[in-house]
Residue, then its C-alpha position, 0 to 999 in steps of 0.5 A: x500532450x497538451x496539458x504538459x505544454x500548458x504547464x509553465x516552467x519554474x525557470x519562467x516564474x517571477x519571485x512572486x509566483x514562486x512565493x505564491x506557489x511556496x505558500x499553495x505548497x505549504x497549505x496542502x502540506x498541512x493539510x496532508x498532515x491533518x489528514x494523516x492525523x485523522x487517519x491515524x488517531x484512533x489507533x496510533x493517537x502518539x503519531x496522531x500528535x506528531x502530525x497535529x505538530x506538523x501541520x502547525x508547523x506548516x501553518x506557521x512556514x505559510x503565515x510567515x509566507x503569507x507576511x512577505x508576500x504582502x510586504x513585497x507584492x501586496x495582498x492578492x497572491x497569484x493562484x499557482x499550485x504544483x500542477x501548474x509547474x512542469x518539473x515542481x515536485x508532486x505528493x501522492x494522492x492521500x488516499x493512496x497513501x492511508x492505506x499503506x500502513x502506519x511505517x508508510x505513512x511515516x517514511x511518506x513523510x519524511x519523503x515529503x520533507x527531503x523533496x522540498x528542500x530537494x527542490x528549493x536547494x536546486x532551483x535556488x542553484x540555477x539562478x542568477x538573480x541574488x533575490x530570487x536565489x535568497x528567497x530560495x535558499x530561505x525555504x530550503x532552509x525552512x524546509x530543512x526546519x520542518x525535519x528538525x521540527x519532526x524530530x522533535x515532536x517525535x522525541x516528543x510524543x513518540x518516545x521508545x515504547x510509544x513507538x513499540x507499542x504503536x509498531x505491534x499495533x500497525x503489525x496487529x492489524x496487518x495480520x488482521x486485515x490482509x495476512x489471515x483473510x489472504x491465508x483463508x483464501x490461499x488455503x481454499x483455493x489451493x486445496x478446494x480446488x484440487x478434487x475437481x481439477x485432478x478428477x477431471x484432468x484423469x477423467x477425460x485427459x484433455x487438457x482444455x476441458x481440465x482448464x475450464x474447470x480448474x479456472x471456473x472452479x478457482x473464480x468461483x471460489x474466489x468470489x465465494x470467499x470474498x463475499x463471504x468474508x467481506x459479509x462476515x464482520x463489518x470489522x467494528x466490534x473485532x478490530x479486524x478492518x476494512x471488510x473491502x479490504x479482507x474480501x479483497x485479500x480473501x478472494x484474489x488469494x483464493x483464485x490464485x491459489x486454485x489458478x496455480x495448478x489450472x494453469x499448467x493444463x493450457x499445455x496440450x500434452x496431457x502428462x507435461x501439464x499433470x507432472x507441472x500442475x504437481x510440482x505446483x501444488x507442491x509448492x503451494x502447499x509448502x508455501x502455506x505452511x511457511x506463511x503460517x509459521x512466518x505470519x501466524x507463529x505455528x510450528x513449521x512442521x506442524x504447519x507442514x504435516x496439517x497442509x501437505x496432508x490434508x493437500x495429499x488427501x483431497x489431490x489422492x481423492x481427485x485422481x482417484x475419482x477421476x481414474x475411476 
């Protein structure tokens, strides 16, 4: 609360910390840019290049800012940034947006674009000051500028195959770096765990005891998994990715995927819970099958006859050790 009240509001700014806060604005911006340029060279240099574009475009919006500050207040700009404004529009933090993937980053952009004109279009209609409203309404008009300036450099560096090609790669990596480490674990965790919780669910018919077993065999699964898929393949040579990220992917998916069928034995009637934790596995396992033939390209069917198998095998062995 007190943080809120020591933000100032836009309505109290002068014309000159407006254009302090425009040129405080157009400087992260930029840098933005050139962080996404960086994040994406490597692998999408096309889009590298739009970025390296935009943020020259940036620099020159604020050197252009940075002249008319001088000639109407001088050569010292007030210090004001967007967090010093109650109201003023906010980026996402960088690094919360790098890891959401080539099209994020793209649309992140554009967003980026559509809110400062957003912005500059609306203060500019809620003031009565000629001057402030003309300064105003030239940085909308800049603003609108940069998304010229974006399509441009797209129509640019970012032709039609270019594009293509950059979209199978960011798909590529997907599939790489969350979709198949998810696959593994999910797959583990599923069918690994059936044995143990169904053997123990018909050896002693307590629900609770069932449980512990069930959630203690799918965490440590989890764990396994992510360690050791995390610990596989630093991801340089292969092209896989992160290994925080395949291990991440790889040991939450296996503790769901065995959590699915412990979670119904917090039911206290024996029978309710086992009939629920089947439909459960039922589901899980068909759940595999269409992500391998949605993700992974594998015929459905044979998708289906490998996991509701093999699922069937391992839950027939569960039960039949446990009623024996």
């Amino acid at each position: 609360m007190r943080f809120s009240f020591s933000r100032k509001r836009f309505n109290d700014l002068t014309e000159q910390e407006i254009l302090a806060l425009a040129i405080s604005s157009e400087e992260d911006d930029a840098r933005i840019y050139r962080g996404y340029a960086e994040r994406l060279r490597k692998d999408f240099p096309d889009s590298a290049r739009v970025f390296d574009g935009m943020a020259a475009e940036e620099d020159q919006h604020r050197q252009r800012l940075i002249a008319l500050h001088e000639q109407r207040f001088g050569p010292v700009i007030p210090l004001i940034r967007r967090e010093h404004v109650a109201g003023y529009y906010n980026r996402r933090p960088v690094w919360l947006v790098e890891n959401l993937g080539l099209e994020k980053i793209r649309a992140e952009a554009e967003a980026m674009e559509r809110e400062a004109e957003h912005f500059y279009l609306k203060a500019a209609a809620r003031t009565t000051d000629s001057a402030t409203r003309k300064l105003l309404g030239d940085l909308a008009a800049a603003e609108a500028g940069h998304q010229d300036t974006a399509d441009a450099l797209n129509q640019r560096h970012l032709g039609e195959a270019a594009r293509t090609r950059e979209d199978d790669t960011a798909h590529r990596q997907f599939l790489l770096t969350w979709v198949q480490p998810g696959l593994a674990g999910l797959m583990d965790g599923s069918v690994s765990t059936l044995a143990p919780i169904f053997a123990t669910a018909f050896a002693t018919q307590d629900t609770w005891t069932t449980f512990l077993v069930g959630l203690a065999a799918s965490v440590g699964a989890g764990i396994s998994m992510g360690f050791t898929e995390a610990a596989s393949d630093d991801g340089e040579l292969s092209g896989r990715g992160s290994p925080v990220k395949r291990g991440f992917a790889s040991g939450v998916m296996t503790t769901l995927g065995g959590l699915g069928h412990a979670l119904p034995y917090l039911i206290t009637d024996f029978w309710t819970a086992t009939v629920i934790a089947g439909i459960v596995v039922f589901v899980e396992l068909w759940a595999i099958a269409w992500i391998q033939n949605r993700y992974m390209d594998t015929p459905f069917l044979r998708a289906a006859l490998q996991v509701v198998l093999g699922g069937a095998l391992v839950f027939a062995a569960g039960v039949l050790i446990g009623s024996g």
